[in-house]
matplotlib code that plots the C-alpha trace (Angstrom):
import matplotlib.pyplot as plt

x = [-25.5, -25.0, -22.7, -20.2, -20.6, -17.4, -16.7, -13.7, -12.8, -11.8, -8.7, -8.1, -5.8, -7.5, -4.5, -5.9, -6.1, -3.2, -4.9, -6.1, -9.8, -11.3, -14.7, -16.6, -17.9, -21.8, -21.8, -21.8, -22.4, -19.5, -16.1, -12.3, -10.1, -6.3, -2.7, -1.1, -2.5, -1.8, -4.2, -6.9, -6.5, -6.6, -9.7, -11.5, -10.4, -11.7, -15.4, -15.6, -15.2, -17.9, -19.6, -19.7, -20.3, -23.9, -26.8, -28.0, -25.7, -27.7, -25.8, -26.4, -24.7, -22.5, -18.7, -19.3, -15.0, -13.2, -12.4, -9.0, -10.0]
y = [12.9, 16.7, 19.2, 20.9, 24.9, 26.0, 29.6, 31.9, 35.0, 38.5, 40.8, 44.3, 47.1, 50.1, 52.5, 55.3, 53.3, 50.7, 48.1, 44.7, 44.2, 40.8, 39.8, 36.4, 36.5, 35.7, 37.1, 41.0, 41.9, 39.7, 41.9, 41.8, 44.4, 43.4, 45.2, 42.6, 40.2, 36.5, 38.2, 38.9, 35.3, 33.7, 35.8, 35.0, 31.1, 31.0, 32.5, 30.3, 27.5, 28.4, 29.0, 25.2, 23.4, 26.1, 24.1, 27.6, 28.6, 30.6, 32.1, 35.5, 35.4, 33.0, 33.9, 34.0, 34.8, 37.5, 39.6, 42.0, 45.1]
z = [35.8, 36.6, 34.3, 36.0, 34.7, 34.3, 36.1, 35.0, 36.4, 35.3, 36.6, 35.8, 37.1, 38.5, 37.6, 39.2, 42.8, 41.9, 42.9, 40.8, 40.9, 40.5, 39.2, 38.9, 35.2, 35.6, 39.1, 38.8, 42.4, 43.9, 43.3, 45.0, 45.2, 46.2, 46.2, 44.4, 41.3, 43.3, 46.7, 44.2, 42.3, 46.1, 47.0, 43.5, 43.7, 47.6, 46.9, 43.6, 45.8, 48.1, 45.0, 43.4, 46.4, 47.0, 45.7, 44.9, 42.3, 39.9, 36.6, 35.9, 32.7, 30.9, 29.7, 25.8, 24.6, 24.7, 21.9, 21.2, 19.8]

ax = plt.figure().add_subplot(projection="3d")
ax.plot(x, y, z, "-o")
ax.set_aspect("equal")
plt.show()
């Protein structure tokens, strides 16, 4: 039986652009940039599809928790 790796995702604001900038945690390189938050959830949930259906989905790192400072 295979395990399913969950993947999550990561948006931020760039205030000095105003745009929302989303990132696929464990996968550096792949980055969206969108005017509006839902455009750059779209974009992130498209390529993660993509993503789980590749035979060659390869981890970089692995989303650990997030901590409020």
């Amino acid at each position: 039986m295979k395990v399913q790796k969950q993947i999550f995702g990561l948006v931020e604001r760039d205030l000095t652009k105003g745009v929302y900038i989303g990132k696929i945690i464990g996968f550096p390189h792949i980055e969206f940039e969108a005017t509006t938050f839902g455009d750059v959830v779209s974009a992130l949930q498209a390529h993660t599809a993509k993503l789980v259906t590749s035979e060659s989905l390869v981890l970089e790192s692995d989303f650990v928790g997030v901590v409020r400072l």
